[in-house]
BAROMAR-774834 format. One record per residue (C-alpha): x, y, z; residue in three letters. Coordinates in pm, whole numbers, padded with zeros to 5 digits, always signed. Layout:
<rs>
XYZALA
...
</rs>
This chain:
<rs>
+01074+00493-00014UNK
+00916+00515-00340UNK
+00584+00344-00413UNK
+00468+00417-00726UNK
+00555+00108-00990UNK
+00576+00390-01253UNK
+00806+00637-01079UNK
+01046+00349-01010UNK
+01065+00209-01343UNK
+01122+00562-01483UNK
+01358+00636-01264UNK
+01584+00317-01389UNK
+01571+00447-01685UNK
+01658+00809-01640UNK
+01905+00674-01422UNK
+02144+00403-01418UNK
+02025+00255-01726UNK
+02095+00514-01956UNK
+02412+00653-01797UNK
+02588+00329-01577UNK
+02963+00322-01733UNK
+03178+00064-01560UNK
+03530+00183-01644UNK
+03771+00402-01423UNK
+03886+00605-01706UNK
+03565+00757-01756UNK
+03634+01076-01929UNK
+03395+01170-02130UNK
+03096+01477-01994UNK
+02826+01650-02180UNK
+02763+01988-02298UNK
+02450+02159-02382UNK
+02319+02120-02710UNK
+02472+02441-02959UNK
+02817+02510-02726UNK
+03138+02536-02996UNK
+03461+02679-02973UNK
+03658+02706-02657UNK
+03614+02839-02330UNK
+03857+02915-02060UNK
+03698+02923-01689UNK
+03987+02973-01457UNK
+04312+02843-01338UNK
+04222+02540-01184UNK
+04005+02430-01524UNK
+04107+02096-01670UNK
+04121+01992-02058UNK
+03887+01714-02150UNK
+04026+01518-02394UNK
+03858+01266-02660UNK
+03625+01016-02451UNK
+03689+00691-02343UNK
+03638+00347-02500UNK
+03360+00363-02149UNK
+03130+00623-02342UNK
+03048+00298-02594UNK
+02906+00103-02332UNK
+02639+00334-02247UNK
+02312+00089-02224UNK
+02074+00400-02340UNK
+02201+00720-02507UNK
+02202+01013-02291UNK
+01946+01274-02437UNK
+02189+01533-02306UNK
+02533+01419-02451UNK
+02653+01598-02703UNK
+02872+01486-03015UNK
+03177+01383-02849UNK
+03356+01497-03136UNK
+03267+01853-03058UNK
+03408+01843-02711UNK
+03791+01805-02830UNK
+03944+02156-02693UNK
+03692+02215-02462UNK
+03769+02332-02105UNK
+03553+02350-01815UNK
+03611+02410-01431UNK
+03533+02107-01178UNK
+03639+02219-00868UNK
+03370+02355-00719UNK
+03081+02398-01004UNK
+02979+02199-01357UNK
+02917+02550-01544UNK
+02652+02636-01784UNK
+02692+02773-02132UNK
+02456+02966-02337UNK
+02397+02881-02714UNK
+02618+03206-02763UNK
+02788+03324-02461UNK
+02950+03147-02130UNK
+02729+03174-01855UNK
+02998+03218-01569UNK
+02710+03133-01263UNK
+02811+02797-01159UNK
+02576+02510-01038UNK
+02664+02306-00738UNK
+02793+01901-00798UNK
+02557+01755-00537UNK
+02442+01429-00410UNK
+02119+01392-00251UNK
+01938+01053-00053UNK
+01647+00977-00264UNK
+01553+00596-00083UNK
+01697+00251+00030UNK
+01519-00009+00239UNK
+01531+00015+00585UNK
+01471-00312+00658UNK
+01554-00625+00418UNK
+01558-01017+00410UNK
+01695-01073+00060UNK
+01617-01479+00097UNK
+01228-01371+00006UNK
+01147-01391-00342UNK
+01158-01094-00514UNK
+01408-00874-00217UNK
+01586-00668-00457UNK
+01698-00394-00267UNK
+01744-00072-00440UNK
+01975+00176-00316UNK
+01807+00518-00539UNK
+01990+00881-00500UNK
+01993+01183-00718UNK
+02333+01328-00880UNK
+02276+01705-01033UNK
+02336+01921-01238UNK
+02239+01717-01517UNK
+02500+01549-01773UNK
+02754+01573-01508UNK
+02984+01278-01471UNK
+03052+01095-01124UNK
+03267+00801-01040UNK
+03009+00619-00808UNK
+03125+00353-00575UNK
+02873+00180-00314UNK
+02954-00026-00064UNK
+02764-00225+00260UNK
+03010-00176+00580UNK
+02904-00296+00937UNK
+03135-00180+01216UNK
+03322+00057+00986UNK
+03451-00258+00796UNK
+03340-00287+00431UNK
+03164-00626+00384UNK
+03110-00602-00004UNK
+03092-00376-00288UNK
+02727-00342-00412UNK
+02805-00176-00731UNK
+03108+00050-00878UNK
+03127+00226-01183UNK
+03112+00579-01365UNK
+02727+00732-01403UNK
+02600+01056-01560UNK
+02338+01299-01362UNK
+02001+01269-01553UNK
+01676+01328-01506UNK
+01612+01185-01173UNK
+01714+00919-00923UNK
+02011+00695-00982UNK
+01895+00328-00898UNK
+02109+00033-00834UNK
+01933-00320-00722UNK
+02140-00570-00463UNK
+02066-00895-00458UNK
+02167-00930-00096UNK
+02478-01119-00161UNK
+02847-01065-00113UNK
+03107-01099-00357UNK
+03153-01487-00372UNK
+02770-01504-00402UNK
+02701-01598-00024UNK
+02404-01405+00101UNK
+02466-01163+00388UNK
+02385-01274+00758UNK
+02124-01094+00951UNK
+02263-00776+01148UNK
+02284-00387+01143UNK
+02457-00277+00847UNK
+02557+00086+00641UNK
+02478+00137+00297UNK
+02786+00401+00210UNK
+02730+00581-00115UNK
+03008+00779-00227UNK
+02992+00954-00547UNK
+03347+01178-00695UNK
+03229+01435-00932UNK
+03500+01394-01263UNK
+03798+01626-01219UNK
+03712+01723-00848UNK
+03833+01725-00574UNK
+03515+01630-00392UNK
+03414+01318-00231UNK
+03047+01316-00203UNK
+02841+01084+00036UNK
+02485+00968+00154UNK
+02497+00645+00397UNK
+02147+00452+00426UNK
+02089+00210+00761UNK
+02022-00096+00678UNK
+01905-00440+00887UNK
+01951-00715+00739UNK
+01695-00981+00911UNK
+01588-01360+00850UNK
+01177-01405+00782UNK
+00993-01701+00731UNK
+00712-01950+00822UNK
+00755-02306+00985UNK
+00449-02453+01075UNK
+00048-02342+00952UNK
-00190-02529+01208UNK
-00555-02472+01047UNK
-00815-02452+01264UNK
-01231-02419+01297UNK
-01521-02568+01458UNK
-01578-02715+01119UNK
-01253-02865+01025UNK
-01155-03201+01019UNK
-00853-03413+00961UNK
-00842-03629+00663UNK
-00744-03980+00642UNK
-00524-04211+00441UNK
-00592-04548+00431UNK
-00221-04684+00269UNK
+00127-04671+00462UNK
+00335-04674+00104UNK
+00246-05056-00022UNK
+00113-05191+00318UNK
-00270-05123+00441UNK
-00233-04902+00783UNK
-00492-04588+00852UNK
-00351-04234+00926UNK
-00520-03935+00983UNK
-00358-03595+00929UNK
-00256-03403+01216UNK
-00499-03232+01382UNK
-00222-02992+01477UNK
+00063-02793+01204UNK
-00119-02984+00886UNK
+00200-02760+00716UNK
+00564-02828+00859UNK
+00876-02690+00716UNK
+01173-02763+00972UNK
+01515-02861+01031UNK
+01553-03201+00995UNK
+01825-03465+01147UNK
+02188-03284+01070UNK
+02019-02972+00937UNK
+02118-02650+01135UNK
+01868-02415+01131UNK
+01457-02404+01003UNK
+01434-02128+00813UNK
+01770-02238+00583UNK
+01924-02526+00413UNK
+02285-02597+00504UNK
+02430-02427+00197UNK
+02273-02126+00345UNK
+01978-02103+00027UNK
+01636-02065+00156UNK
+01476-02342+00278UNK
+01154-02443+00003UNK
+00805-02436+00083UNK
+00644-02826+00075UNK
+00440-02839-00225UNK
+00040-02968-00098UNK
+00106-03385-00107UNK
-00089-03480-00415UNK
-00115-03866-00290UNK
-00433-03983-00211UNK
-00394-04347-00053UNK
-00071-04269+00117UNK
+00087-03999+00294UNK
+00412-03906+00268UNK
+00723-04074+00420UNK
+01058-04072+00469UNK
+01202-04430+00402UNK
+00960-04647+00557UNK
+00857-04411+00839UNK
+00593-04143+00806UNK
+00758-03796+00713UNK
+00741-03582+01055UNK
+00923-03241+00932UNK
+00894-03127+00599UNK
+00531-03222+00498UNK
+00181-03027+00340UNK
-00115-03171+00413UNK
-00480-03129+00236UNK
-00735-02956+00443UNK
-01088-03041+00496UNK
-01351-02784+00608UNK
-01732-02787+00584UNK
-01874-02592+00316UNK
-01921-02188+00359UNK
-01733-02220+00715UNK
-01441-01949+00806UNK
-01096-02136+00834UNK
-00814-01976+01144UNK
-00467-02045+01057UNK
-00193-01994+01332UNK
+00136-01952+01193UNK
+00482-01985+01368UNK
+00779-01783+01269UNK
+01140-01964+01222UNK
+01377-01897+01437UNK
+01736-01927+01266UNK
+01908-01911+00982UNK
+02186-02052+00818UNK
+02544-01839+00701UNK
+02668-02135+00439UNK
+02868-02292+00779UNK
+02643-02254+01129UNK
+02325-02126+01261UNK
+02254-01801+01301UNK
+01975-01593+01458UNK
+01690-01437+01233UNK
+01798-01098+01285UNK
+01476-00920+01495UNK
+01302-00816+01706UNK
+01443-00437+01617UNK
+01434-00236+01874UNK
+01151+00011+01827UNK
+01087-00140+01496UNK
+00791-00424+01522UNK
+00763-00643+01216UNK
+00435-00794+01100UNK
+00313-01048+00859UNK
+00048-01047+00653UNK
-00157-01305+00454UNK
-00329-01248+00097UNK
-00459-01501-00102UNK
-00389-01516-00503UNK
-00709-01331-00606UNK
-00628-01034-00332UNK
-00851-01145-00074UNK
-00595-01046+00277UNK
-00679-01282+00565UNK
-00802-01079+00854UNK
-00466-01077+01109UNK
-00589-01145+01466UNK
-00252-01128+01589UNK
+00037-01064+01336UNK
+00352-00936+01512UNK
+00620-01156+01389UNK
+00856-01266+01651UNK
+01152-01550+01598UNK
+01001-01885+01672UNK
+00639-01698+01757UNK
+00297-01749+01675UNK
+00048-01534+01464UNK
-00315-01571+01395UNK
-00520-01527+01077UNK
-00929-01547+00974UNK
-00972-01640+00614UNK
-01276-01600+00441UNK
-01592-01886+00399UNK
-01455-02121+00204UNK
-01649-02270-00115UNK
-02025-02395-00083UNK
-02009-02688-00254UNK
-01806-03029-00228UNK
-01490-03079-00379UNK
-01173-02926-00419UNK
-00983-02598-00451UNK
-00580-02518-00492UNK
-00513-02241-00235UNK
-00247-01984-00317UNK
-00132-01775-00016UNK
+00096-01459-00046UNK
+00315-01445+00294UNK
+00452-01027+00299UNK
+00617-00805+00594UNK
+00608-00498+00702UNK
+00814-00291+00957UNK
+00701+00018+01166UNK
+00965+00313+01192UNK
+00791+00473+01475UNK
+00700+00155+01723UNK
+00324+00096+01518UNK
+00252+00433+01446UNK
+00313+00409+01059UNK
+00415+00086+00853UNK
+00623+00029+00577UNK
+00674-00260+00339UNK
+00969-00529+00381UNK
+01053-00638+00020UNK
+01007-00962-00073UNK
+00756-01201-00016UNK
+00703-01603+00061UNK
+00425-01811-00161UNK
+00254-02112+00034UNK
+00031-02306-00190UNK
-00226-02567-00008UNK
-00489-02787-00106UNK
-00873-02763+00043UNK
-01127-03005+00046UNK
-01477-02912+00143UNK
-01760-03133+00238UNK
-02162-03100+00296UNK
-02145-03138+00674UNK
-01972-03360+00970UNK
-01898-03669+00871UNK
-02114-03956+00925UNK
-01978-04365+01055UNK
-02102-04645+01176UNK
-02262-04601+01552UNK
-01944-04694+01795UNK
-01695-04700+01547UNK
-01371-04636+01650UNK
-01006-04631+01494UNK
-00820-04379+01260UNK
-01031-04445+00960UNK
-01340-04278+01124UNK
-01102-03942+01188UNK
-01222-03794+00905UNK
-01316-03828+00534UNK
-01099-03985+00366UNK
-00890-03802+00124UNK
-00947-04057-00210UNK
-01311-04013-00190UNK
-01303-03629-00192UNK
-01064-03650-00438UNK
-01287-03864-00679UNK
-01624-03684-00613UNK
-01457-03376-00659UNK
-01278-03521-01011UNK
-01680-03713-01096UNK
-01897-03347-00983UNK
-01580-03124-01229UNK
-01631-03362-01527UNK
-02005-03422-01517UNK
-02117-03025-01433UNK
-02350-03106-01148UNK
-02366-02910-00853UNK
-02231-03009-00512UNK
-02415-02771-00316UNK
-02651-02971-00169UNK
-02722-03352-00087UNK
-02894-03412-00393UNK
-02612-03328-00606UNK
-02364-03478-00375UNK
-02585-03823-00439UNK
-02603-03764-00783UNK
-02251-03718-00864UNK
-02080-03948-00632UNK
-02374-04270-00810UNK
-02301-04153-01165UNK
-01927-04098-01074UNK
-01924-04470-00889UNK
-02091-04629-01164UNK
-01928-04420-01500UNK
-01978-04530-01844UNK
-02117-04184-01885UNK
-01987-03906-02064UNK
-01633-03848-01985UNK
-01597-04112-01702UNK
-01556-04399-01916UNK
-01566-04727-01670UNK
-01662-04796-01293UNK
-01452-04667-01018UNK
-01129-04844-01021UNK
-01279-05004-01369UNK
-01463-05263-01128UNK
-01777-05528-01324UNK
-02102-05639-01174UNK
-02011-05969-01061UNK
-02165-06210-01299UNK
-02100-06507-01458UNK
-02170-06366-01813UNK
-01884-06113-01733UNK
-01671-06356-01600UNK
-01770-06381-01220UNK
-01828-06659-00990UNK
-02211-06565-00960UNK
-02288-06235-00770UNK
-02087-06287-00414UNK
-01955-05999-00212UNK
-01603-05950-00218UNK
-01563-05603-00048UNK
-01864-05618+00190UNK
-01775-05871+00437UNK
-02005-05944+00735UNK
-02097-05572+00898UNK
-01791-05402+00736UNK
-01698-05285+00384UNK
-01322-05298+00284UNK
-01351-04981+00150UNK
-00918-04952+00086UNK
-00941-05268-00095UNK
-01178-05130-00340UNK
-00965-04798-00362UNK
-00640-04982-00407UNK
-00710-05070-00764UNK
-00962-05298-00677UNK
-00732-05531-00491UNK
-00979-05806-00348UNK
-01064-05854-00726UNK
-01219-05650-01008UNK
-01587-05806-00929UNK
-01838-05680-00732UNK
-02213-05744-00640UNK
-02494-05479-00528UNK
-02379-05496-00148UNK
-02053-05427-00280UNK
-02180-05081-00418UNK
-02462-04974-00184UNK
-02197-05049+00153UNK
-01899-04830-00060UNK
-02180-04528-00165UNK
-02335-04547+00126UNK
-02015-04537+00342UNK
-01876-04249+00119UNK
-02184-04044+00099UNK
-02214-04059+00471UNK
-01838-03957+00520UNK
-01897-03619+00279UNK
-02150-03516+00501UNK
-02513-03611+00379UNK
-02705-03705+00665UNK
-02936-04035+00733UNK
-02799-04266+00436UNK
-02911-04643+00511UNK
-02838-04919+00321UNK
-03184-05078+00149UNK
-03234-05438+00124UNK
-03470-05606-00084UNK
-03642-05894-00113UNK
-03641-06119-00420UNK
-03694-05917-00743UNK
-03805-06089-01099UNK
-03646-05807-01335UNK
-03684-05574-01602UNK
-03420-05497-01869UNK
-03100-05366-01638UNK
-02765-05300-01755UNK
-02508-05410-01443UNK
-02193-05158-01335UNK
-01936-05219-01619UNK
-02164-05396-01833UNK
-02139-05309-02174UNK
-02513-05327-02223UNK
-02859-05360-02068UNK
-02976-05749-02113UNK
-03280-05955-02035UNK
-03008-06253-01891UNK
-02812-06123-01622UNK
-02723-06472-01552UNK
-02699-06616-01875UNK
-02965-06881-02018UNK
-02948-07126-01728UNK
-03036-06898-01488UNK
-03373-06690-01393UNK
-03321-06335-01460UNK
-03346-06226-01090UNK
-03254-06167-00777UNK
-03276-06341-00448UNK
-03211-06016-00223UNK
-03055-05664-00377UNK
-02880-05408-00190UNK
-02936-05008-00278UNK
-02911-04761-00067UNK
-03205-04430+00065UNK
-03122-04133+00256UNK
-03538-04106+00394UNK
-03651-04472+00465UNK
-03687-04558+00145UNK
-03909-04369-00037UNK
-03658-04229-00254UNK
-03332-04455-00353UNK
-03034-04500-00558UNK
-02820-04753-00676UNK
-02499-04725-00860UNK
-02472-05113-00928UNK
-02721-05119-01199UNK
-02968-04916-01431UNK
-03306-04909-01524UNK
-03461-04882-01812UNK
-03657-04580-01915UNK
-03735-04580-02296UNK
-04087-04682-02214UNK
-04084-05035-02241UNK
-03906-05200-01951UNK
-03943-05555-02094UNK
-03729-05508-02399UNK
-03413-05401-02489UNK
-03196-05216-02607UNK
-03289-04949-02316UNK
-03265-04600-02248UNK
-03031-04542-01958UNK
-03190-04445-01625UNK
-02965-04361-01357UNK
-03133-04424-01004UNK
-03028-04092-00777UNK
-03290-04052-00517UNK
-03524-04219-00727UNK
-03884-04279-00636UNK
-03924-04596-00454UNK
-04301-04651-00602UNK
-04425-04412-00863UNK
-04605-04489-01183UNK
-04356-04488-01464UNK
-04034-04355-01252UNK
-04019-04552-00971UNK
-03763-04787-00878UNK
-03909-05091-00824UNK
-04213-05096-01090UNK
-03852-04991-01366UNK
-03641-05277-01203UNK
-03910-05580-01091UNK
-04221-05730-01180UNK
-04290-05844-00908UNK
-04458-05667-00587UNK
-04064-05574-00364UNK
-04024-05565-00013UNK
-03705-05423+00186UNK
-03580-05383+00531UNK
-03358-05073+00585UNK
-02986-05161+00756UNK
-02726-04930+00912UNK
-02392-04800+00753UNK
-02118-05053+00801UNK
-01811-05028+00950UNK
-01537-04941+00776UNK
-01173-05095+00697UNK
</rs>
């Protein structure tokens, strides 16, 4: 088959292009350039007579094709030969009407995108007119007409494209087919003919399970409006099958090509059908350590649909083995471990290290075939091809919970607060690639009011009565557990929160991405500095308004090496130089210095001498 892009598109238009003609009374032929008067070949010659209202539809003019005006007398033999003039004389040696195979596809699923096939030959001499007719039989039985029509020898091939349908538009089932071309040469006798085997087979992916000693599954912490944990499976995170009433896994009913599930873009909930979870047609996100190598094991569907009842997919072909291959969007091909397709079989791929750094990336995948001739000697390409697209989360390392903790919410990080370090690291520039940056983005990201993050997460206030609270209580952190999906699900358990609040949600969400030895930091009673609470609109000197001591009687951060570094996303310090006054200079408290003269944390937040005790991760609901 031809392979060259170039070739092929040059060939359309030497071809069919610029000499298709669809009407029967096709009379019209060319002459060389020069040729007048009359010539007389022998007794079986035939007159050509003015051409045909088909000579007008000619999509290109023929470069060849004289004025038709000067072929009115003209007679030329077309029994045997299409003769040649000279300029001046009549060149009596005759050239031979032929029809020779050029290329067709050996092997076909026209439900792939892009499975044109094109059915190429070559008509000679040059100029000479043919009424083409090509058909698909099976059995000896024509099935459909693939395209009919009067055509002109040119240059080189004649190429016709079939969309792999029949004549009411139904695609053809899978099966061992003919491609008859059968060419008459105007005015002859002669039926030319070239017939192309064809199988006609059913390809297709049902299932992707990703797999790797650093994958995990991801969780959801919402089952539509009610609060119910789910974790992804760990097995065929992609699923694309027949569902209750369908008929086969590879097609819809109508007999149209079942679509690929688009990557499930919810983030509290995953998908359902009606008020169960969805359990056949579903895309889930993926989560993988940084830099590790992901395996994918794909199975193969197994039927097809004809527009009425299942049929089979078409192969194995005897002698022919098919295999699949994998390429992502910027070329990369996944390394096939094992990539003979079989109906309702399994092959294996190695991709390459995903990203180094947290967050998230939109996965493009390129599914193509090829077939072997020869039993794996040689391969050629199937056309066509089937796009997957998936999402991929990456995190710093395994995740991190509470010591015993058990349930679904401790599968796996949870897909919202990937999701939102991933949005806070892309709109803030920092880089993910280590702990430090992971800190630094998820605290700034947590707390906003900072470039283009405009509030808190979920627009949440520092519980106190000058914003409206009820005096700095904990509403998310309750006992040894943080309600984590509350404070997700728009802030449900109410838009206030206090410093355990924040240091139990970073601490919990920090641990879950993978950054080892976070411990919640509590401190003793602090007399404080100019601070400017999460969601406040400004740093103040009265946290509590006038009737209250600007204080506090414990506060909550959070340290990832006993405390002598720390951050806090519940409030700021001040670092314009002068603690004590306002308006303040915003300083944002990622792994901060727990005593250092003129940085650290507490000499920034407290004038008084702080103490702390460090605390474990929470639980998590």
């Amino acid at each position: 088959m031809m392979t060259n892009g170039a070739t092929v598109k040059d060939a359309r238009e030497l071809g069919t292009a610029r000499r298709a003609c669809d009407d029967s009374r096709c009379t019209q032929v060319s002459r060389p350039k020069g040729l007048t008067g009359t010539a007389t070949v022998d007794k079986n010659a035939v007159a050509l007579k003015d051409p045909s209202p088909c000579g007008s539809r000619r999509r290109k003019e023929n470069p060849h094709m004289a004025d038709p005006g000067a072929l009115r007398g003209l007679t030329l033999s077309l029994v045997l030969a299409w003769p040649v003039f000279a300029q001046s004389e009549l060149d009596a040696t005759p050239l031979s009407l032929q029809l020779t195979a050029e290329s067709c596809p050996r092997v076909v699923d026209p439900k792939l995108s892009g499975a044109a096939v094109d059915v190429s030959y070559v008509l000679a001499p040059v100029s000479a007119p043919f009424m083409t007719t090509i058909t698909l039989r099976q059995g000896g039985c024509v099935v459909t007409t693939l395209w009919s029509g009067c055509e002109f020898a040119g240059d080189g091939p004649c190429v016709h494209a079939w969309n792999g349908r029949d004549a009411a538009g139904a695609y053809v089932p899978p099966g061992a087919y003919t491609v008859h071309v059968e060419c008459v040469p105007h005015g002859s006798p002669q039926v030319l003919t070239v017939d192309y085997p064809l199988d006609v087979v059913r390809l297709g992916i049902r299932a992707m399970a990703w797999s790797g000693p650093k994958e995990w599954q991801m969780v959801y912490f919402k089952m539509g409006a009610l609060y119910a944990f789910f974790a992804t499976p760990a097995l065929h995170e992609y699923f694309a099958t027949a569902d209750a009433g369908d008929l086969a896994d590879l097609d819809l009913n109508s007999g149209m090509p079942r679509p690929a599930p688009a990557p499930h873009a919810g983030l509290a909930s995953p998908p359902l059908e009606g008020a169960n979870y969805e359990d056949d047609n579903y895309n889930f996100p993926l989560c993988y350590v940084a830099g590790s190598t992901p395996t994918l094991t794909v199975t193969f569907g197994s039927a097809c649909t004809n527009g009425s009842a299942a049929v089979a997919a078409g192969y194995p072909l005897l002698g022919m083995p098919i295999r699949c291959h994998a390429d992502e969007s910027n070329g990369t091909r996944w390394t096939g471990i094992a990539d003979i397709a079989i109906p309702g079989g399994t092959a294996e791929y190695r991709g390459p290290p995903q990203r180094l750094d947290v967050g998230r990336q939109e996965l493009a995948i390129r599914w193509s075939w090829e077939y072997s001739p020869d039993g794996g000697a040689t391969w050629a390409p199937i056309p066509g091809y089937f796009d997957t697209q998936h999402r991929v989360y990456t995190i710093l390392g395994a995740p991190r919970f509470a010591s015993g903790a058990s349930g679904s919410q401790y599968a796996g990080p949870w897909v919202e607060v990937v999701d939102d370090l991933h949005v806070w690291r892309s709109a803030l520039g920092i880089d993910t690639s280590n702990a430090h940056g992971v800190v630094e983005a998820l605290i700034k990201g947590f707390a906003g009011q900072i470039g283009p993050l405009p509030t808190a997460i979920e627009g949440v206030l520092y519980d106190t009565n000058v914003l409206g609270g009820d005096g700095g209580a904990s509403h998310y952190y309750v006992g040894s557990v943080v309600q984590l999906s509350r404070l997700l699900d728009a802030h449900s358990n109410g838009v206030f929160v206090n410093c355990s609040d924040c240091a139990a949600s970073t601490a919990t969400m920090l641990s879950m991405l993978g950054v080892a030895n976070v411990q919640l930091q509590r401190l003793g009673s602090m007399t404080l500095r100019a601070i400017r609470g999460i969601g406040a609109p400004s740093y103040t000197l009265l946290l509590w308004g006038s009737a209250f001591p600007h204080g506090f009687s414990y506060h909550h951060i959070i340290t990832r090496n006993g405390g002598a570094e720390v951050s806090d996303a519940c409030l700021w310090v001040d670092e314009d130089g002068n603690p004590n006054a306002l308006p303040g200079l915003p300083g944002y408290n990622v792994d901060r210095p727990w005593n250092a003269p003129q940085i650290g944390y507490m000499g920034l937040a407290a004038a008084n001498q702080v103490t702390f005790t460090l605390e474990a991760i929470p639980g998590l609901q």
